[in-house]
DRENDOMAR-916510 format. One record per residue (C-alpha): x, z, y; residue number from 1. Coordinates in nm, 2 decimals. Example, Ala and Ser with C-alpha at 12.3 -4.5 7.8 and 13.67 -1.06 7.14 Angstrom:
<atoms>
+--------+--------+--------+------+
|     c1 |     c3 |     c2 | resi |
+--------+--------+--------+------+
|   1.23 |   0.78 |  -0.45 |    1 |
|   1.37 |   0.71 |  -0.11 |    2 |
+--------+--------+--------+------+
</atoms>
This chain:
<atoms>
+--------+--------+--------+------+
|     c1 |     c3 |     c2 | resi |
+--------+--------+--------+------+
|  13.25 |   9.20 |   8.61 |    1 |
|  12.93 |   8.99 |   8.55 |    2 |
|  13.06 |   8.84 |   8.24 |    3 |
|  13.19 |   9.16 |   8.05 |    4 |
|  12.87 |   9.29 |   8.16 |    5 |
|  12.62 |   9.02 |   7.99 |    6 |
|  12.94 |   9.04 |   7.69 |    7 |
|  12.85 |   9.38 |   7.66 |    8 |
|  12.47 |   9.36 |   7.63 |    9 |
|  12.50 |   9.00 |   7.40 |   10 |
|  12.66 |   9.20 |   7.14 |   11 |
|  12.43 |   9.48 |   7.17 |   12 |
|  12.09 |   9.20 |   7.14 |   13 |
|  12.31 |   9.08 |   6.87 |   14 |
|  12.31 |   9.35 |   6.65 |   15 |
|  11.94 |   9.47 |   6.72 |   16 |
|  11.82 |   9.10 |   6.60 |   17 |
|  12.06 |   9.20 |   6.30 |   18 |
|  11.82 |   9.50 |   6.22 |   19 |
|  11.50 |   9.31 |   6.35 |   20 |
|  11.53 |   9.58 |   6.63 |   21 |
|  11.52 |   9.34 |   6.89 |   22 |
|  11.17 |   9.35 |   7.14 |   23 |
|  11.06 |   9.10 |   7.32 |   24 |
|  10.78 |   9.06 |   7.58 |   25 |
|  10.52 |   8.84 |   7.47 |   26 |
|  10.28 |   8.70 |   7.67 |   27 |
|   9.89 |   8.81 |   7.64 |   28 |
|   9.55 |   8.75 |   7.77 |   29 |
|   9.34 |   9.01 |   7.68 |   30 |
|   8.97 |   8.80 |   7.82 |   31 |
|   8.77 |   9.00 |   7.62 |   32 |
|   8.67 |   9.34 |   7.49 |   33 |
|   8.83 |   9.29 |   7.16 |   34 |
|   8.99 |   8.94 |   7.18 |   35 |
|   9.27 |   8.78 |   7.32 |   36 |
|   9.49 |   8.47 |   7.39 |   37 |
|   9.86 |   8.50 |   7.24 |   38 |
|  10.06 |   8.16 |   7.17 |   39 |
|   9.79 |   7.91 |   7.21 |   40 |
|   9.58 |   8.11 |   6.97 |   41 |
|   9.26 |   8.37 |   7.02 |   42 |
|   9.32 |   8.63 |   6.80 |   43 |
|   9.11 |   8.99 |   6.74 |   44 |
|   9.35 |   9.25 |   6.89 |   45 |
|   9.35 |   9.57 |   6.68 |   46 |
|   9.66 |   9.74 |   6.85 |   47 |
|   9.53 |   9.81 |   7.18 |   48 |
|   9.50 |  10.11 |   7.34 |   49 |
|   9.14 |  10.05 |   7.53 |   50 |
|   8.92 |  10.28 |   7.27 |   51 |
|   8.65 |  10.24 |   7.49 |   52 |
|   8.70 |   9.89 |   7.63 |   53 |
|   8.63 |  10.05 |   7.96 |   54 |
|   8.88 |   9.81 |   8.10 |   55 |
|   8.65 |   9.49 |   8.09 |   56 |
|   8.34 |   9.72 |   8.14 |   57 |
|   8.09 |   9.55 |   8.44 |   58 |
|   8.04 |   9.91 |   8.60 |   59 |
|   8.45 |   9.95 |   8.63 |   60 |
|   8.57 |   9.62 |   8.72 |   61 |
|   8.25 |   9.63 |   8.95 |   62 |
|   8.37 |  10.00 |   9.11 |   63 |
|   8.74 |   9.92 |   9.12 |   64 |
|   8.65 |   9.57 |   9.32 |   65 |
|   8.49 |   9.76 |   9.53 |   66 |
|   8.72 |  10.04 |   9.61 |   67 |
|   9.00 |   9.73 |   9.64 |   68 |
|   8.71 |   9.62 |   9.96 |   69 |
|   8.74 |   9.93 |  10.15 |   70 |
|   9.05 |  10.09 |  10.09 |   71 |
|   9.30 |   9.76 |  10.01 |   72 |
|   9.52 |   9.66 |   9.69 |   73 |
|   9.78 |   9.96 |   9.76 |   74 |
|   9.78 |  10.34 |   9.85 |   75 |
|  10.03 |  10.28 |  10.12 |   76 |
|  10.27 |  10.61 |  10.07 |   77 |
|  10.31 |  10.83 |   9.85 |   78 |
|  10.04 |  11.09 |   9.85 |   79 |
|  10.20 |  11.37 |  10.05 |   80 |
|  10.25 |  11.08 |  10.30 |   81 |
|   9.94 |  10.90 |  10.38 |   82 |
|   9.87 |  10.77 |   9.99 |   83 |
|   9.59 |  11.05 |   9.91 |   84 |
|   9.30 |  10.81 |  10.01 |   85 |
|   8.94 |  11.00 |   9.96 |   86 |
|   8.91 |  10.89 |   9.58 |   87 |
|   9.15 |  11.10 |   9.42 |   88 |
|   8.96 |  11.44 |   9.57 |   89 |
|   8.65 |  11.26 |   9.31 |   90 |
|   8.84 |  11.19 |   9.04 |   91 |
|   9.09 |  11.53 |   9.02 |   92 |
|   8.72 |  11.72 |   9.09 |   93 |
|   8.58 |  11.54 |   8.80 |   94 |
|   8.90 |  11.57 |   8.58 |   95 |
|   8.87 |  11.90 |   8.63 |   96 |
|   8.53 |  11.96 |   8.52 |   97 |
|   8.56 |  11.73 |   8.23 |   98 |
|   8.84 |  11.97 |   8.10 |   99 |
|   8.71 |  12.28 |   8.22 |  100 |
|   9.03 |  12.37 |   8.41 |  101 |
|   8.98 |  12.50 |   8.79 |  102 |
|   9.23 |  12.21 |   8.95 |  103 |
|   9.37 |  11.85 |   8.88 |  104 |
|   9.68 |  11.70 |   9.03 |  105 |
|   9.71 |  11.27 |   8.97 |  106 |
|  10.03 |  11.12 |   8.88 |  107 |
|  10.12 |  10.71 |   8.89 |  108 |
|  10.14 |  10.69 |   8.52 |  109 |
|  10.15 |  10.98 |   8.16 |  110 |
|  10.53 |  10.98 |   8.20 |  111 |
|  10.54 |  11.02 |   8.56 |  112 |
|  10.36 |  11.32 |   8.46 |  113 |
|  10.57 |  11.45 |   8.23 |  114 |
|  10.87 |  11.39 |   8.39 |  115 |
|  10.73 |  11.60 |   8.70 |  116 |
|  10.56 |  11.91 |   8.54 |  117 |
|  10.80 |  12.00 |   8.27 |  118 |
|  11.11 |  12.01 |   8.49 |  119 |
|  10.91 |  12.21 |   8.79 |  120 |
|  10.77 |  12.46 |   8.54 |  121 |
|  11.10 |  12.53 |   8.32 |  122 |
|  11.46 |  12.58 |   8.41 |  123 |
|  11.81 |  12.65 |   8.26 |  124 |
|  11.71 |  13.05 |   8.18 |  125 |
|  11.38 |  12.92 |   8.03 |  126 |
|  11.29 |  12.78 |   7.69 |  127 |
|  11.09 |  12.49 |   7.53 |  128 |
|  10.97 |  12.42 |   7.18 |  129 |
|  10.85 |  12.06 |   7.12 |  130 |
|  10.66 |  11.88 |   6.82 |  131 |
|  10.91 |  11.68 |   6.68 |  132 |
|  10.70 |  11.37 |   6.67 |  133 |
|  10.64 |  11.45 |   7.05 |  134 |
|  10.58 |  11.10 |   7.25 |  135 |
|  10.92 |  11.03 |   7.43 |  136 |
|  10.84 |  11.14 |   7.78 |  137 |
|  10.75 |  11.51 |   7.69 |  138 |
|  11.10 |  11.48 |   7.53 |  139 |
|  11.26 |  11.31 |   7.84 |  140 |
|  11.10 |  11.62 |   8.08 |  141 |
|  11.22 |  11.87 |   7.81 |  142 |
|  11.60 |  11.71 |   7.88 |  143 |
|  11.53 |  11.71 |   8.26 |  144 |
|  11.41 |  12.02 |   8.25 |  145 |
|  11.78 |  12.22 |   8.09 |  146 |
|  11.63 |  12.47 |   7.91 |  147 |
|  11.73 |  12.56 |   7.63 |  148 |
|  11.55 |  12.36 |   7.32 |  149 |
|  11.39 |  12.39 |   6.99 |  150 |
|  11.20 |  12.11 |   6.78 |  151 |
|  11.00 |  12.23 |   6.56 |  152 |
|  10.86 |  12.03 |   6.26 |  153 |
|  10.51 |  11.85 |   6.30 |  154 |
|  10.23 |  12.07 |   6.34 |  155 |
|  10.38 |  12.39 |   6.10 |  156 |
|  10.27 |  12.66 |   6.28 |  157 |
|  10.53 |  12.90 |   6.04 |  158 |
|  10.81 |  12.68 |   6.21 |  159 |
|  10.69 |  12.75 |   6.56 |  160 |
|  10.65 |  13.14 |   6.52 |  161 |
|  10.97 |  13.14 |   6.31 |  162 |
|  11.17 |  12.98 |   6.68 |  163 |
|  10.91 |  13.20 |   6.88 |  164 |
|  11.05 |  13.51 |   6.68 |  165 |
|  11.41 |  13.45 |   6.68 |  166 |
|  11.43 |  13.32 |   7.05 |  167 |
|  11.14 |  13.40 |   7.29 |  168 |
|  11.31 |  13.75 |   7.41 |  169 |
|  11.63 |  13.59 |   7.52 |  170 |
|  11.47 |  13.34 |   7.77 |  171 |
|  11.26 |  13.41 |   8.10 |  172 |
|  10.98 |  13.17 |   8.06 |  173 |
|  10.84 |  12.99 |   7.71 |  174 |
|  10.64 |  12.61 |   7.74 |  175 |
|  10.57 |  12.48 |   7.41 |  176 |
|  10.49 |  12.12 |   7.42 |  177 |
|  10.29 |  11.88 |   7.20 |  178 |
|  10.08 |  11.58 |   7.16 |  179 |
|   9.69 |  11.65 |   7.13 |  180 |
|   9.67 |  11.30 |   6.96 |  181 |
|   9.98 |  11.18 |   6.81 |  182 |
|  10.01 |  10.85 |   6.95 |  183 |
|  10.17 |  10.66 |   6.63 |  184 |
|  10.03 |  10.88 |   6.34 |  185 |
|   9.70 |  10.93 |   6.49 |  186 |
|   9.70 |  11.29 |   6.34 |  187 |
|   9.56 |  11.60 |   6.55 |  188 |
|   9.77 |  11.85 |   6.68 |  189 |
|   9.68 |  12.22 |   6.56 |  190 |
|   9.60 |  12.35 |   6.95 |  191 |
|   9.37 |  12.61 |   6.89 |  192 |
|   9.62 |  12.74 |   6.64 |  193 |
|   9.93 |  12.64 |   6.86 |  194 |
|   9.74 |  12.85 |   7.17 |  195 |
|   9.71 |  13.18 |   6.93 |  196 |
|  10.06 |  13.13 |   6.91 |  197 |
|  10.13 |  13.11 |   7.26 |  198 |
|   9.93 |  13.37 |   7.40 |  199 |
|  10.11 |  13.61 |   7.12 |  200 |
|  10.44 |  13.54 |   7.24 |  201 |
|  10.34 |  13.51 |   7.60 |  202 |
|  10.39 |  13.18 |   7.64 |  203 |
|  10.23 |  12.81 |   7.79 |  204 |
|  10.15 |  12.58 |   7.60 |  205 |
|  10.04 |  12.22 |   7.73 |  206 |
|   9.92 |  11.91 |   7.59 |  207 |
|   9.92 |  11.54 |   7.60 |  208 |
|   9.61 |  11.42 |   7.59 |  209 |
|   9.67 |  11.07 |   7.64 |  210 |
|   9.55 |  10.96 |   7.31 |  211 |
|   9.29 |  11.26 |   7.35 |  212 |
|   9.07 |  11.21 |   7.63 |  213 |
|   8.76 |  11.00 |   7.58 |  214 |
|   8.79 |  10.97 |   7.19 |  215 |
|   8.78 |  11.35 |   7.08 |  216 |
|   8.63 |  11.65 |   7.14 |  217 |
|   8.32 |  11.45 |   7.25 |  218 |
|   8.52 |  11.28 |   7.49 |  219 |
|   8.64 |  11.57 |   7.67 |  220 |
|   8.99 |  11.60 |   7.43 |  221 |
|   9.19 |  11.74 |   7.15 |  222 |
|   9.13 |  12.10 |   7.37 |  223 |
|   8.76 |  12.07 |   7.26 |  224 |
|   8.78 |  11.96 |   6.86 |  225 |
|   8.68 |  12.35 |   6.77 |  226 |
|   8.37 |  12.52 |   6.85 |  227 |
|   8.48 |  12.68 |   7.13 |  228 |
|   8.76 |  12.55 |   7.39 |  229 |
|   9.11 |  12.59 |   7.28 |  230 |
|   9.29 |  12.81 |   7.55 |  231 |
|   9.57 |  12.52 |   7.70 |  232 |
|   9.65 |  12.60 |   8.02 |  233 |
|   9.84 |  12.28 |   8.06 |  234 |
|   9.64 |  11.98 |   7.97 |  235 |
|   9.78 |  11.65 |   8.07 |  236 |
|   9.68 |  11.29 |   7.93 |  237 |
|   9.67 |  10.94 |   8.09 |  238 |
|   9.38 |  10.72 |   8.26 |  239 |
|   9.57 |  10.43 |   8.10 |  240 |
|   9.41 |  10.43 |   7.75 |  241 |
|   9.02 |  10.52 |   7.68 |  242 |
|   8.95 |  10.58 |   8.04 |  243 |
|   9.05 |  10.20 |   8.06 |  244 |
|   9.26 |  10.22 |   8.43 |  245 |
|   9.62 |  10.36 |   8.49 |  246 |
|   9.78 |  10.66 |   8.58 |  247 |
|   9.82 |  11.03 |   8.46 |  248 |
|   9.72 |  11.38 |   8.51 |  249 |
|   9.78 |  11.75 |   8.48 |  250 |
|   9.41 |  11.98 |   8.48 |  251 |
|   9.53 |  12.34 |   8.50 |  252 |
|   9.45 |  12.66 |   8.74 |  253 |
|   9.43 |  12.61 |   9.09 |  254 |
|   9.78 |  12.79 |   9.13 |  255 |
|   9.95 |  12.52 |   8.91 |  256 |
|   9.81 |  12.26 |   9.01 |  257 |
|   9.94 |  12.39 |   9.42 |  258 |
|  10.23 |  12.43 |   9.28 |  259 |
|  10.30 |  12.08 |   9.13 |  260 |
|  10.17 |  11.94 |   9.47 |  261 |
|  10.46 |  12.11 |   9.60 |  262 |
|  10.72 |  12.02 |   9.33 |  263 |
|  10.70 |  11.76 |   9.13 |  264 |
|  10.94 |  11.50 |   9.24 |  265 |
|  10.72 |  11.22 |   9.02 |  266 |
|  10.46 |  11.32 |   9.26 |  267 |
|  10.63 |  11.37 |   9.58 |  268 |
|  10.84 |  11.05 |   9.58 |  269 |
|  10.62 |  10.85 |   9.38 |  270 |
|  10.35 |  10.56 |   9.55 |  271 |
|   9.98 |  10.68 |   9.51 |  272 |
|   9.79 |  10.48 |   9.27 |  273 |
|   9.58 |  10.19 |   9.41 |  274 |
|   9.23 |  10.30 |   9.48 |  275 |
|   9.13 |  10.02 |   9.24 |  276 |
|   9.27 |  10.24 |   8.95 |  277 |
|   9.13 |  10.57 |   9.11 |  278 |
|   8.79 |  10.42 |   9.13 |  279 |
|   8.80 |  10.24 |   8.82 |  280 |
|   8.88 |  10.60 |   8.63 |  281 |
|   8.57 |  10.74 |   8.81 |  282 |
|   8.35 |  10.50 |   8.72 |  283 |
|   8.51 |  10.51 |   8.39 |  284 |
|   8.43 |  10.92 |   8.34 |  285 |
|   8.04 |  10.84 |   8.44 |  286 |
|   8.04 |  10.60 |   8.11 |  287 |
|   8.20 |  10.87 |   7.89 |  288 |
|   7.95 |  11.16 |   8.02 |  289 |
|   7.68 |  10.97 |   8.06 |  290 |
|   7.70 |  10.84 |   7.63 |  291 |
|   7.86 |  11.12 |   7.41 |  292 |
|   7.75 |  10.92 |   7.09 |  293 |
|   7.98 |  10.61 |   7.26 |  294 |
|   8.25 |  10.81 |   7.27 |  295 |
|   8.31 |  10.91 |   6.91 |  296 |
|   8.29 |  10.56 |   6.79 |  297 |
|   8.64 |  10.46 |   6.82 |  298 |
|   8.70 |  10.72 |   6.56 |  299 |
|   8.40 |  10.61 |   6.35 |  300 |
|   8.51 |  10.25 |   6.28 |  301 |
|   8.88 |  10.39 |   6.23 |  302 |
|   8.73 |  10.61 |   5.96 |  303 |
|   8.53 |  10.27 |   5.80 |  304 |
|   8.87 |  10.10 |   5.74 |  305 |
|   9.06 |  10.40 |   5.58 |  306 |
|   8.75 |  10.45 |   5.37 |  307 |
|   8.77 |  10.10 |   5.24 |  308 |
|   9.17 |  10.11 |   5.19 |  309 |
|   9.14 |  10.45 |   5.00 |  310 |
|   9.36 |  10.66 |   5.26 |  311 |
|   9.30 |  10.96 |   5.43 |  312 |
|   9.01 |  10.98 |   5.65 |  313 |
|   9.12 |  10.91 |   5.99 |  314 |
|   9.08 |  11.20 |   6.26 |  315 |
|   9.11 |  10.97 |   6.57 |  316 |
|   9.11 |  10.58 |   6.64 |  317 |
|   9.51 |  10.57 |   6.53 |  318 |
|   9.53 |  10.44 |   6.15 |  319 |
|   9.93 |  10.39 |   6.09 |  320 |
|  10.03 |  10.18 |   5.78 |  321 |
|  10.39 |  10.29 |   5.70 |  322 |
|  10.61 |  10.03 |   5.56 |  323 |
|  10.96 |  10.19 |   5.66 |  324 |
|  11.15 |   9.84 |   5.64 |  325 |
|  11.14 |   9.67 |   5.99 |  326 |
|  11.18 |   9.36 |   5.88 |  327 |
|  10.90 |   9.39 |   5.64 |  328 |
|  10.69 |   9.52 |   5.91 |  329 |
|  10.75 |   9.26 |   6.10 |  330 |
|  10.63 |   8.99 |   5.85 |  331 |
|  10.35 |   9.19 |   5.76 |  332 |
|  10.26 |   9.16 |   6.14 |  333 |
|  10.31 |   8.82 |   6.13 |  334 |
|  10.09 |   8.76 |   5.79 |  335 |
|   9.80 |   8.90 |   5.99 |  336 |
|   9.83 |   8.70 |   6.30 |  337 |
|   9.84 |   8.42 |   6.10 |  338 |
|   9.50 |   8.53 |   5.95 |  339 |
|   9.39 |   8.59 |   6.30 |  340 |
|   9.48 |   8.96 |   6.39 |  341 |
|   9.68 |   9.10 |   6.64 |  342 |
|   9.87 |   9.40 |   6.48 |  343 |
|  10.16 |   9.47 |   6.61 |  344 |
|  10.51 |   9.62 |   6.44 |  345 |
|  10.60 |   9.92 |   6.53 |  346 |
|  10.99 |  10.02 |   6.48 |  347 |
|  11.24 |  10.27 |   6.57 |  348 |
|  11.34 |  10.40 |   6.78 |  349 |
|  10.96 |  10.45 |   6.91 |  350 |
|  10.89 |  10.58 |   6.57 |  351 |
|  11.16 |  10.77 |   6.34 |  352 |
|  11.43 |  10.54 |   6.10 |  353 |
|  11.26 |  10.40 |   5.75 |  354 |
|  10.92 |  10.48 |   5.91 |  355 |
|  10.87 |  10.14 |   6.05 |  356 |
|  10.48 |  10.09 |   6.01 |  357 |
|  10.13 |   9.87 |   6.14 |  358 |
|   9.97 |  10.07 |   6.37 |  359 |
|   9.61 |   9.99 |   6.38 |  360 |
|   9.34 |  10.13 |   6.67 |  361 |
|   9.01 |  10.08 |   6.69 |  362 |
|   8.76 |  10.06 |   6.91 |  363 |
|   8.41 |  10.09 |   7.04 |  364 |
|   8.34 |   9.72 |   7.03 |  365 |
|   8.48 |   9.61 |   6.74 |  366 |
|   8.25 |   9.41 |   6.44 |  367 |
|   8.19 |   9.60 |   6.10 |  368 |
|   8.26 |   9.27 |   5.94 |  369 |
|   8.61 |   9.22 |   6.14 |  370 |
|   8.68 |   9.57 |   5.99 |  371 |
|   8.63 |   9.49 |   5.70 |  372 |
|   8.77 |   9.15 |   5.66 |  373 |
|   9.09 |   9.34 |   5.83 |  374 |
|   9.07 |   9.59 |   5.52 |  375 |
|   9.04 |   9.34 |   5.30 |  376 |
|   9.36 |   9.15 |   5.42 |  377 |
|   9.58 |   9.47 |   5.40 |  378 |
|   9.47 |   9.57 |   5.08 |  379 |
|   9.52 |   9.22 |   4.91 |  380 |
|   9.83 |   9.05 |   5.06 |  381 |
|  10.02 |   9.35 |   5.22 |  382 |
|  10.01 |   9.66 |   5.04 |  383 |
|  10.14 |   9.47 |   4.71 |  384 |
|  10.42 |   9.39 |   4.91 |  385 |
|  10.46 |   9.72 |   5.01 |  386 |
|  10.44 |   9.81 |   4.64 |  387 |
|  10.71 |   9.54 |   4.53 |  388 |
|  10.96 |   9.66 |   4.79 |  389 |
+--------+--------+--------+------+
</atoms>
């Protein structure tokens, strides 16, 4: 049984390498805000998710060591159990504040989260309309969930109200579902807009902030990018990227978030996070309140290298570089490693087929003059590539 088993997956690695499809775990040391140790080499990362580089921040490591002191390495339980330790009261408190929502609930990870809410909201007489470039777990809870399904295309509003119109009477409940930040596009999501829609046709709209929170909306999120608050009563997002720890979170109305206590199997069966990554996220939050003008920069230095390769101003700290061919992508990767850059290749099926692409993020601590030299690199030896393909 063994062999026909490792047969069965052979062939399958087989004919992702054919496709240069195939992933592979590569081992990194991230020792520094901005650099890291990959294959003997020190390279300047610009493909990692820490906007802030809150993760190697004194006051963090300093609070999470701390917290590791008093409370241990582990929760114990999960946190209907005996895994609730004191610091996730601080944290969902100051969640909630940040995002101006009455209640928080903490999940072990985004997708956790996901996973959880979607399913305990909706059911099989209910209906969902997701972004089509939606990250993977607000897809996976739409599936959990069995309601019935619409994708809509990315950010048209006229699609949305076109599914709204033809569908929303038939079905009990309505979620619509979307990324604040798109995580490999880097492109906003239209909330205020999307929440017009919503309250029109009575229903709830959520988004996932992950890429969101800490970067836009002075820190607070893509619900804050207009002058006024978008109305989301949903608004999820991660502590794993500029808050610089690990796990995820829903901020909604006290009732919700009761409810999801109750509900949520992610939550209910799920180990508490360590008070390490609980304490780290506070400490985190006092960094990003404390310095609004720290916050946007992320977005700033983004915007520095798409002015000096000519292409549309970024709008958060994602700049994508779209090469469609994977195996192209790949070398192009490679080409930049070589020149001292970790950028990493990004292929389906994380991102759709022919849409293979460099996905660059930037962040708070990165040099103008790495920028640049960055910039300089892509527009010399890999966009005439790109051009001769």
């Amino acid at each position: 049984m063994s062999r026909s088993l490792d047969q069965f997956v052979s062939q399958k690695l087989d004919a992702l390498e054919a496709q240069s499809l195939r992933r592979r775990l590569v081992e990194t040391d991230r020792f520094s805000d901005v650099e890291v140790r990959r294959n003997g080499r020190t390279l300047i990362s610009f493909c990692c998710n820490d906007y802030l580089n809150l993760s190697h921040h004194p006051d963090v490591i300093a609070a999470a060591n701390a917290a590791t002191t008093r409370y241990g390495t582990g929760s114990g339980a999960s946190r209907l159990v005996t895994g609730n330790h004191p610091l996730f009261t601080v944290l969902e408190a100051r969640l909630a504040k940040l995002k101006q929502a009455e209640d928080c609930v903490i999940f072990g990870s985004g997708y956790l989260a996901n996973l959880g809410i979607i399913p305990s909201l909706i059911g099989p007489n209910d209906l969902i309309l997701a972004d089509e470039l939606s990250h993977s777990c607000l897809l996976m809870g739409t599936k959990l969930s069995d309601a019935t399904a619409h994708i809509f295309r990315h950010n048209d509003l006229a699609h949305v109200e076109e599914i709204l119109k033809a569908h929303r009477a038939s079905a009990k409940n309505c979620l619509i579902v979307t990324d604040g930040v798109f995580s490999m596009d880097g492109d906003l999501a239209p909330v205020a807009e999307l929440a017009a829609l919503a309250e029109k046709y009575d229903a709830w709209l959520m988004t996932d902030d992950a890429h969101g929170i800490g970067v836009v909306g002075e820190g607070r999120g893509s619900s804050f990018m207009g002058d006024t608050k978008a109305n989301v009563p949903l608004q999820m997002g991660t502590l794993s990227k500029a808050i610089g720890s690990y796990g995820g979170y829903l901020c909604a109305s006290k009732a919700v978030c009761d409810f999801i206590r109750t509900r949520a199997r992610t939550l209910i069966y799920s180990t508490g996070l360590t008070p390490a990554a609980v304490a780290a996220a506070i400490a985190a939050l006092d960094v990003i309140e404390a310095d609004p003008a720290f916050a946007r920069r992320p977005v700033e230095q983004a915007q520095s290298f798409t002015r000096a390769l000519n292409l549309p101003l970024a709008t958060s700290p994602i700049v994508p570089l779209i090469l469609g061919d994977a195996d192209l992508t790949l070398k192009a990767s490679a080409l930049l490693e070589a020149e001292g850059f970790l950028v990493t290749a990004i292929r389906p099926p994380t991102v759709p087929a022919g849409t293979a692409r460099l996905r660059f993020t930037f962040t708070a601590q990165h040099k103008a003059t790495d920028i640049a030299r960055l910039a300089a690199l892509v527009r010399d030896k890999i966009l005439p590539r790109k051009a001769a393909e």
